[in-house]
C-alpha positions in Angstrom: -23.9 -15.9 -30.7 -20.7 -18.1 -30.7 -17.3 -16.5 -30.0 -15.4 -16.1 -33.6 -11.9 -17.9 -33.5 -10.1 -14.2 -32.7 -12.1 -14.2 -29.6 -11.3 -17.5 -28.7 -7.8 -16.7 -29.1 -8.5 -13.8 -27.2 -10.1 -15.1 -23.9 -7.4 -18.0 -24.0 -4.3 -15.2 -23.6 -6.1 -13.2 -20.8 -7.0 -16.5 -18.8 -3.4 -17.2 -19.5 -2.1 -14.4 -18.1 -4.8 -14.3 -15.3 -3.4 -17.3 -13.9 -0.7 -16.4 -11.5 -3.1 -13.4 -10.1 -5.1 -16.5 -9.9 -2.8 -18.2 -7.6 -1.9 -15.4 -5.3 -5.8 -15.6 -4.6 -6.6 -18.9 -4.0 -3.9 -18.9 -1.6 -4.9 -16.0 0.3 -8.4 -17.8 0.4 -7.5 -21.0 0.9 -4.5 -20.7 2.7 -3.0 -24.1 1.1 -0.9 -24.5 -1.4 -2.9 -27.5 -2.9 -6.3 -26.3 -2.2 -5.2 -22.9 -3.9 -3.5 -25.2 -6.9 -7.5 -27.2 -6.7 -8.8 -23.8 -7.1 -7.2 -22.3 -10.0 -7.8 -25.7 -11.8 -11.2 -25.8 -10.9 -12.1 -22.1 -11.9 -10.1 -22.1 -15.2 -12.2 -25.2 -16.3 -15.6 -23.6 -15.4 -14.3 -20.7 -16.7 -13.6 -22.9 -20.5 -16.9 -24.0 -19.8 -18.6 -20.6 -19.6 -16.6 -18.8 -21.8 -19.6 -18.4 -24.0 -21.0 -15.9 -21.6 -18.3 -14.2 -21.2 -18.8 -10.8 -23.6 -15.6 -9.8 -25.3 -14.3 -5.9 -24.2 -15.7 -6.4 -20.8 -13.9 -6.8 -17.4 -12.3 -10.2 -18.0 -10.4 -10.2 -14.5 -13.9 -9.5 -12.5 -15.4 -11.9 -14.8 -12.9 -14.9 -13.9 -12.9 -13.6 -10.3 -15.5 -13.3 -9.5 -15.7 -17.4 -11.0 -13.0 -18.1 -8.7 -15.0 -16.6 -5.6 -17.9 -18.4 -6.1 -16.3 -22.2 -6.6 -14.4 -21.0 -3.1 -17.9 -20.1 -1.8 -19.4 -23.7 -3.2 -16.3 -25.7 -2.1 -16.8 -24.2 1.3 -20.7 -25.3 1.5 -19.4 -28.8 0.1 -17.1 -29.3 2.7 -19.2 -27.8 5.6 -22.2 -30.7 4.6 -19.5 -32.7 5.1 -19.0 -31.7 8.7 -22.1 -31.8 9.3 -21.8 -35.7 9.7 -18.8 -35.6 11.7 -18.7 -36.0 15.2 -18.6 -33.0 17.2 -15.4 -33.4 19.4 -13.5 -33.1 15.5 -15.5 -29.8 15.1 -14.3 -28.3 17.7 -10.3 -29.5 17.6 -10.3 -27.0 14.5 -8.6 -23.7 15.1 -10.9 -20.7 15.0 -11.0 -19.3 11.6 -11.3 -15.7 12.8 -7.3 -16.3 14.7 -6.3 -16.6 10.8 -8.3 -13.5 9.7 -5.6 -11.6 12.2 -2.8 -13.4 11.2 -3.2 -12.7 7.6 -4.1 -9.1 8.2 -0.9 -8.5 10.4 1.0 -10.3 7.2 -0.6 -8.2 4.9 0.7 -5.4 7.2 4.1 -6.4 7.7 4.7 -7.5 3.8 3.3 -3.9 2.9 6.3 -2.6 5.3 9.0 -4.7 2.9 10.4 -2.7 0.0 9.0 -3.0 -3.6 11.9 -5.2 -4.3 11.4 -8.0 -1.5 7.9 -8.2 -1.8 8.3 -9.1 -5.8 11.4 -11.5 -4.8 9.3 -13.2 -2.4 6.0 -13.8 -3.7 7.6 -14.8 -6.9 9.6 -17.5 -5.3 7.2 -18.5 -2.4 3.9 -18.0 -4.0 4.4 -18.9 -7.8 7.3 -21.1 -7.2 10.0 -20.0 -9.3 13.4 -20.6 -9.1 16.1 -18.0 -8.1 17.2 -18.6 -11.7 13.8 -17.7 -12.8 13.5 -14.5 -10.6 16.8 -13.3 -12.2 15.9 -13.7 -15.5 12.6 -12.3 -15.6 13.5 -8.8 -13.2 17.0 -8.7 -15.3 19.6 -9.0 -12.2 22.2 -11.3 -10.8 20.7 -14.5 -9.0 23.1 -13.6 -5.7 20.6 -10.4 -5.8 17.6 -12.2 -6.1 18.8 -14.5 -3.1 19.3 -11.4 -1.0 16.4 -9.9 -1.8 14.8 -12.9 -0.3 16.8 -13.4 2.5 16.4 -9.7 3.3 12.7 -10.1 2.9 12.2 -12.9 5.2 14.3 -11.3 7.8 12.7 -8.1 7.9 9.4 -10.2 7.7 10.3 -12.2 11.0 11.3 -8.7 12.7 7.6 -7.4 12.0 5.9 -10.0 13.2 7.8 -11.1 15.7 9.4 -8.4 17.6 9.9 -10.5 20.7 12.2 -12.7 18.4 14.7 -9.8 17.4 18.0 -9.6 18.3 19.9 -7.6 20.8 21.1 -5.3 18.0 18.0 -5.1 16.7 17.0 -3.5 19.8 19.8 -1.7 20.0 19.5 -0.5 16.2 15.7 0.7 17.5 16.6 3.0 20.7 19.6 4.3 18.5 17.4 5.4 16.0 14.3 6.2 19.0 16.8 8.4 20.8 17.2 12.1 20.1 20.7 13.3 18.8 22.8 15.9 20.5 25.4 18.1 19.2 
């Protein structure tokens, strides 16, 4: 049965608003910001195309999803055929994909650590590209805020996961706080 025009209307807003969710997981799959931007694109047009069999008052976010996970899946059997006709000296010069498993998982970590307010400032200006400006305007606060927030972010960031890298007083800071108090 085809969608009536208040469906329509309806599946157009919630792939709307799907889209930077969209974004955020491309990029964790992909881990490129093109590739990610290929993603979305791709999945949001096979999503138009199968919007027929999507049924209205069901899961629309596992619906488009789970959409986005399988064109991953198929891009990554694409581009594996692909391999297979390359030589296999260029095969192995490719890092190890399970080194970028850990790596994300100690991000995921770390950016968990970060307070509620650095972790919205920096995925809004890193991962969905908007402008300090932006950022302000949208969470209601000054744009010196939003730059703090950010700096703060990233700093605390580097600390995390890369303790080797932190300053003298940030060692200091760490046996201060480490020691026990007397008095």
């Amino acid at each position: 049965m085809p969608m009536t025009q208040s469906e329509i209307d309806t599946f157009n807003a919630s792939l709307t608003d799907a889209l930077p969710s969209l974004r955020v997981y491309a990029l964790s799959l992909t881990h490129d910001r093109d590739r990610a931007e290929n993603l979305v694109q791709q999945t949001s047009l096979n999503a138009l195309v199968g919007r027929e069999s999507f049924r209205p008052g069901t899961n629309f976010g596992g619906w488009i999803f789970r959409i986005q996970r399988n064109e991953f899946i198929a891009q990554m059997r694409r581009e594996r055929r692909a391999l297979d006709t390359v030589d296999a000296e260029a095969v192995l010069a490719t890092p190890p994909v399970q080194e970028n498993r850990l790596v994300m998982r100690e991000f995921v970590a770390a950016f968990r650590q970060l307070s509620r307010n650095a972790r919205q400032a920096l995925i809004l200006s890193r991962l969905e590209g908007h402008t300090y400006q932006q950022i302000a305007k949208h969470v209601g606060i000054a744009e010196a805020t939003v730059k703090t927030r950010i700096w703060r972010g990233r700093a605390a960031l580097e600390r995390l996961l890369n303790p080797e890298t932190a300053s003298p007083r940030d060692a200091r800071r760490k046996i201060h706080r480490a020691s026990p108090r007397f008095g």
